[in-house]
BABADREN-429929 format. One record per atom (N, C-alpha, C, O, CB): y, x negated, z; residue in three letters. Coordinates in steps of 0.2 Angstrom, whole numbers, plus 5000, padded with zeros to 4 digits. Last residue first. Glycine has a CB too. Layout:
# residues N
YXZALA ...
# end
This chain:
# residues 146
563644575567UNK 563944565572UNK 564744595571UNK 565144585575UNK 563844495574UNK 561844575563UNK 562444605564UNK 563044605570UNK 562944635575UNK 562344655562UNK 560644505558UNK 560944505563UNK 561644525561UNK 561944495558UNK 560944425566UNK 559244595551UNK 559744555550UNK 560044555556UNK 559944595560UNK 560044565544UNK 557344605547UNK 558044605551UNK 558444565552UNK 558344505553UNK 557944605555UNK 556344585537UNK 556944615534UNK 557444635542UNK 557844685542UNK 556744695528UNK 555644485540UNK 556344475537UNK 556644515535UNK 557144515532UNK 556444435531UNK 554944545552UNK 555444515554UNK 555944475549UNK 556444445551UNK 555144475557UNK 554844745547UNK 554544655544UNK 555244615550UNK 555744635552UNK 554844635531UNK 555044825562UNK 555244835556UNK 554744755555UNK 554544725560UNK 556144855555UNK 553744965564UNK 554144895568UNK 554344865561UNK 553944865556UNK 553544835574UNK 553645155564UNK 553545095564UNK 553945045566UNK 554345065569UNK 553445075560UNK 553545325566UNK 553745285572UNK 553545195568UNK 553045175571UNK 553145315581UNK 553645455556UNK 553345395558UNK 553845345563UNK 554445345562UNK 553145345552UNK 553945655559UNK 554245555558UNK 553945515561UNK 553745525566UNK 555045515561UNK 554345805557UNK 553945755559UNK 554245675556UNK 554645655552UNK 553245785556UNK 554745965560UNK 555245885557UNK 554645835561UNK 554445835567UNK 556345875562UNK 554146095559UNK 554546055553UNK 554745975553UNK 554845945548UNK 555246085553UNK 552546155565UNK 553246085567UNK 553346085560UNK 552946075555UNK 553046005571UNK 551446245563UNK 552146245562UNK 552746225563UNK 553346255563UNK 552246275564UNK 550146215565UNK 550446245571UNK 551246245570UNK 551646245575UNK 550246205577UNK 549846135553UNK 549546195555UNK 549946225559UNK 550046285557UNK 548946205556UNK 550646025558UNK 551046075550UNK 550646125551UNK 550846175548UNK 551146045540UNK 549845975567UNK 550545975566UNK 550746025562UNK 551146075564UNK 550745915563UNK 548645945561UNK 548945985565UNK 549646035566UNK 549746095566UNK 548845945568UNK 549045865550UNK 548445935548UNK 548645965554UNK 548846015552UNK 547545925548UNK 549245745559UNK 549745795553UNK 549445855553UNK 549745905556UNK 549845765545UNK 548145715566UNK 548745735568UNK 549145785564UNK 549245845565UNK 549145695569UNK 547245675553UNK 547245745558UNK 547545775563UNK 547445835565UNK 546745745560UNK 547945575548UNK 547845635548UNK 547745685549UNK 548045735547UNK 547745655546UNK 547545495561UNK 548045515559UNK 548545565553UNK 549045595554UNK 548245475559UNK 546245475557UNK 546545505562UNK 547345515564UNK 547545555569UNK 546445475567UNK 546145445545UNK 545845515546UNK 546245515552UNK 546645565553UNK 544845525547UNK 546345305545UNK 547045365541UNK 546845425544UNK 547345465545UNK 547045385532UNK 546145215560UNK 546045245554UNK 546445295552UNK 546745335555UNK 545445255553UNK 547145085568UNK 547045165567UNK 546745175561UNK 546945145556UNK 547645205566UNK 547644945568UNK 546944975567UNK 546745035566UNK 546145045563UNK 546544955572UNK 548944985570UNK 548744965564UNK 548244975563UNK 548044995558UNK 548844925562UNK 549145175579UNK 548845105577UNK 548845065571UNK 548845105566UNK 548345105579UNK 550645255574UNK 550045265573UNK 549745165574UNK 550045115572UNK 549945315564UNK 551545395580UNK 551445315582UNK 550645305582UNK 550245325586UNK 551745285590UNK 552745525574UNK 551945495577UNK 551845415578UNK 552245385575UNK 551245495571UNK 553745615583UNK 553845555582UNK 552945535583UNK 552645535588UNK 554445505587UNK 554245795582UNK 553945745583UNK 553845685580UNK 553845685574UNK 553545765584UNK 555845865587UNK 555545815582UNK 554845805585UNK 554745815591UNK 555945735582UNK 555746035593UNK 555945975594UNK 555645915587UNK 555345945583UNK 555445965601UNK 556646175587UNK 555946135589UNK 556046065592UNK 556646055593UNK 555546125583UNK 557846255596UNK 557546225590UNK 557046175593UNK 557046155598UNK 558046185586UNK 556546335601UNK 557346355596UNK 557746315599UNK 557946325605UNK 557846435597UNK 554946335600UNK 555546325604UNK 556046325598UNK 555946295592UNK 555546255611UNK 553646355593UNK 554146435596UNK 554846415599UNK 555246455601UNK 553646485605UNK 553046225595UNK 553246255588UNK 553746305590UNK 554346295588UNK 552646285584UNK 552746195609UNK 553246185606UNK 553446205599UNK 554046185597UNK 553346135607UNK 551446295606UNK 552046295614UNK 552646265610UNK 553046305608UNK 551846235622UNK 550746225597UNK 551146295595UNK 551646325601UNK 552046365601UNK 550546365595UNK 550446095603UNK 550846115596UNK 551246175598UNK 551846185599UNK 550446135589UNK 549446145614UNK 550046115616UNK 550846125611UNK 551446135612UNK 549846035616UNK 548546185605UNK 548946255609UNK 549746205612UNK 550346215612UNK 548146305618UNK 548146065601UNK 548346125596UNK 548746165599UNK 549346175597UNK 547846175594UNK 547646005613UNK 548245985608UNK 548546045603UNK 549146055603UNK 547945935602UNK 546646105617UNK 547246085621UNK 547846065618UNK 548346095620UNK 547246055625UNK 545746065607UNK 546146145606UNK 546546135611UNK 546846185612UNK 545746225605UNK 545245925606UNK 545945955600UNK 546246025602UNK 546846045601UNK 545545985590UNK 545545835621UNK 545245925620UNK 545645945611UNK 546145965611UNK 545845985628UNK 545945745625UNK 545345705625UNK 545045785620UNK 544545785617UNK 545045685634UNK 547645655626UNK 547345735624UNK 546645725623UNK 546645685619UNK 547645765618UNK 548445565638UNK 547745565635UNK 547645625632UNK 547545665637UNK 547245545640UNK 550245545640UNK 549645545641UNK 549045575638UNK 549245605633UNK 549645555646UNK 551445485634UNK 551045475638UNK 550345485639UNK 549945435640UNK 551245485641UNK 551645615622UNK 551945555625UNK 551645525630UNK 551245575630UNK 552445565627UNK 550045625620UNK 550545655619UNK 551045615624UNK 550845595629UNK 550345735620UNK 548645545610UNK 549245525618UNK 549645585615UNK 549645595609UNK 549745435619UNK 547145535605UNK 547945535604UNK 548245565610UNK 547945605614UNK 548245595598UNK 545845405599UNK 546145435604UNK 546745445604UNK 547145405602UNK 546145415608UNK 545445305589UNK 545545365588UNK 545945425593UNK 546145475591UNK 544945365586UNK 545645175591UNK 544945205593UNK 545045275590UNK 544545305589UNK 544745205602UNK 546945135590UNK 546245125587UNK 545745125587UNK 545345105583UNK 546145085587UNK 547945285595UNK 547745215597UNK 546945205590UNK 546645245586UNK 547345215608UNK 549145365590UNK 548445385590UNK 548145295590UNK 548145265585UNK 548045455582UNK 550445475598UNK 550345395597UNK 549445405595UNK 549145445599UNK 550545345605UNK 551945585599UNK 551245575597UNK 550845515593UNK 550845505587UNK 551045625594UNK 553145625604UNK 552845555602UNK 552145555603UNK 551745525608UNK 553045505605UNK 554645705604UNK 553845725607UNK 553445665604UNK 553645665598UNK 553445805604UNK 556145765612UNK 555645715606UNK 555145715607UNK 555045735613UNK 555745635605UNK 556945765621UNK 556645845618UNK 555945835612UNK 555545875610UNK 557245895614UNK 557645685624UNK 557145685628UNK 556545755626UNK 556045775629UNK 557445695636UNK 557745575610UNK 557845615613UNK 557545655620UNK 556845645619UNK 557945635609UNK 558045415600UNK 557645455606UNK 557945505612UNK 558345475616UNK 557245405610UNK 558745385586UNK 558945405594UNK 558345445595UNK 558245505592UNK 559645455595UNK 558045255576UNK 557845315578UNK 558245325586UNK 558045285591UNK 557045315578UNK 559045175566UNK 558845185572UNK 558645265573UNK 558945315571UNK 559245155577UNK 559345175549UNK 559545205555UNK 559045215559UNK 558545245557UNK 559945265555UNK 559545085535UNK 558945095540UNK 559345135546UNK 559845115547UNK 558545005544UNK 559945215521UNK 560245175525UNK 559745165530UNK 559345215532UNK 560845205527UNK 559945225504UNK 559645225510UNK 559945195514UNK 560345145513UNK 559045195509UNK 561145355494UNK 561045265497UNK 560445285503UNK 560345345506UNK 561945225503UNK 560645445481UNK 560745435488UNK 560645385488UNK 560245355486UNK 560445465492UNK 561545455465UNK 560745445468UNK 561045435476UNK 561645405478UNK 560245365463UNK 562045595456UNK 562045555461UNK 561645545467UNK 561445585471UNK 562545565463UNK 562045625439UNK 561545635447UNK 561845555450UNK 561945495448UNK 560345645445UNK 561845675421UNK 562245655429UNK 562045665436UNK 561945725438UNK 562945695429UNK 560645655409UNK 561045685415UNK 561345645423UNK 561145605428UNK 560545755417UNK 560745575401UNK 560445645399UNK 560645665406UNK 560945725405UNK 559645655398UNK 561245445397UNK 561945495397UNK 561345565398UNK 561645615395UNK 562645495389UNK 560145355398UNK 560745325405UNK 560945425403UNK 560945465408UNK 561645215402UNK 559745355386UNK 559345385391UNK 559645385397UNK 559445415402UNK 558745355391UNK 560845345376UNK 560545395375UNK 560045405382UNK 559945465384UNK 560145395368UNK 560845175381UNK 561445245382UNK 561345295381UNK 561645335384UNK 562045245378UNK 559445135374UNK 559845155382UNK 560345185382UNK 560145235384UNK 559945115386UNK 559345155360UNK 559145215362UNK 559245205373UNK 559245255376UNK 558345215358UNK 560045055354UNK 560245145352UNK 559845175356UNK 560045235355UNK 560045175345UNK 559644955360UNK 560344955357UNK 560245035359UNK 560445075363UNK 560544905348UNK 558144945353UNK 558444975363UNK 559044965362UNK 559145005367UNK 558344925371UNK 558244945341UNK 557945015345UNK 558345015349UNK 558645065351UNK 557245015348UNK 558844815340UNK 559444885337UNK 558844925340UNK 559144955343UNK 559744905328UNK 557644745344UNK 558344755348UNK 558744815346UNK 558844855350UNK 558844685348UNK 556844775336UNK 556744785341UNK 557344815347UNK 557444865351UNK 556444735341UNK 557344695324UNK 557044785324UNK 557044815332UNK 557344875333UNK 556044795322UNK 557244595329UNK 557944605327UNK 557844685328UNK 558144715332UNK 558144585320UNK 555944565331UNK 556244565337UNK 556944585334UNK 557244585339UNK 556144485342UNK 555444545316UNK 555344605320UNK 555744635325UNK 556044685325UNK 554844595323UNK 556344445311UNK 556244535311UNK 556044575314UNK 556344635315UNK 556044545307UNK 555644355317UNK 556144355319UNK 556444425316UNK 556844455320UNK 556444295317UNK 554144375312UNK 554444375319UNK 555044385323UNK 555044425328UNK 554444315321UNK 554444355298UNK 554244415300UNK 554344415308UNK 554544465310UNK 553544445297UNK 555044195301UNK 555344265296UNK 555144325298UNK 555544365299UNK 555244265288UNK 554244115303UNK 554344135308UNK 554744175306UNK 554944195311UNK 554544095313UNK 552844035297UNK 553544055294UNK 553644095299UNK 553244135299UNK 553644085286UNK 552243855301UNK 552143935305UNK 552843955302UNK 553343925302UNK 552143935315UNK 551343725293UNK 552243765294UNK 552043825298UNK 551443845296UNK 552743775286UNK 550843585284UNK 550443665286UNK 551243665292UNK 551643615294UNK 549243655292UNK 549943475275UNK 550443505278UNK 550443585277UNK 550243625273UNK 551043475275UNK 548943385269UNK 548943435270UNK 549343445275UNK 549143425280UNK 548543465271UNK 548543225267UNK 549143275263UNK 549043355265UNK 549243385260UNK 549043275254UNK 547343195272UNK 547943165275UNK 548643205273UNK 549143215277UNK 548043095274UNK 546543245259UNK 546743255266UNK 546943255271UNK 546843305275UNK 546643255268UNK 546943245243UNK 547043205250UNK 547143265256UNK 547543315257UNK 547743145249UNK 547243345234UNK 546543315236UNK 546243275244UNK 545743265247UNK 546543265230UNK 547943495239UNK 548143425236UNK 547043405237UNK 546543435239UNK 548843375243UNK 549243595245UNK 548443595242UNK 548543535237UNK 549043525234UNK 548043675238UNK 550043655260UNK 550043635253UNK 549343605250UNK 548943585255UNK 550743575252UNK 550043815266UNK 549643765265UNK 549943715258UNK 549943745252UNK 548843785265UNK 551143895276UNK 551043885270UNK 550643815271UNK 550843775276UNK 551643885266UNK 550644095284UNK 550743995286UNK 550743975279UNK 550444005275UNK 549943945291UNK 551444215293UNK 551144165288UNK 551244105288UNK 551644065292UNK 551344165281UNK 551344335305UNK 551644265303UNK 551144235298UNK 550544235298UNK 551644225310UNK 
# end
């Protein structure tokens, strides 16, 4: 942007303007870019994007829910695993079954990640395919359907 000074002796006589011409060019430049170049990026290829949908988890009795409290401790549905290589060998019993079961993890908010990592690390060492977080949903994003 330029500015025009007019020049004079008086000081009170100086007048001064912002010329807004190369500004207003630019942004003209600008716009015919994105003019021409979104419909070229929308048409590179055709793909149908999937809807999300929330769907309830159906609990099955074949479901397996492994919960790791804030201390670190992991529950096999109910109850206490205190042993990793009981847990482990627990895995690979149900890994062999046709068809496997889900497992559902349920992880403390206080939980740290390691420990629940080290579910997973399990998990997929001992050959479970279908694993899933167990969370609670925001209270705005529940809606009342009727």
């Amino acid at each position: 942007m330029s500015m025009s000074v007019q020049s004079g002796d008086d000081e009170a006589g100086v007048m001064s303007e912002i010329n807004t011409t190369p500004l207003v060019d630019i942004m003209l430049v600008l716009l015919i870019i994105f003019l021409i170049t979104v419909p070229v990026i929308q048409k590179i290829a055709n793909v149908t994007i999937p809807k999300a949908a929330n769907i309830p988890t159906q609990t099955k009795p074949e479901n397996i829910t492994i919960a790791v409290d804030a201390s670190g401790q992991v529950f096999w549905n109910a109850g206490l695993i205190s042993d990793k290589q009981v847990f482990f060998q627990k895995i690979i019993v149900e890994a062999r079954k046709q068809p496997q079961p889900e497992f559902h993890i349920r992880g403390d908010r206080n939980a740290r990640y390691e420990a629940v990592g080290r579910v997973m690390y399990n998990l997929q060492r001992g050959g479970i395919v279908k694993v899933g977080f167990i969370t609670e949903p925001d209270a705005a994003s529940i809606r009342i359907t009727r």
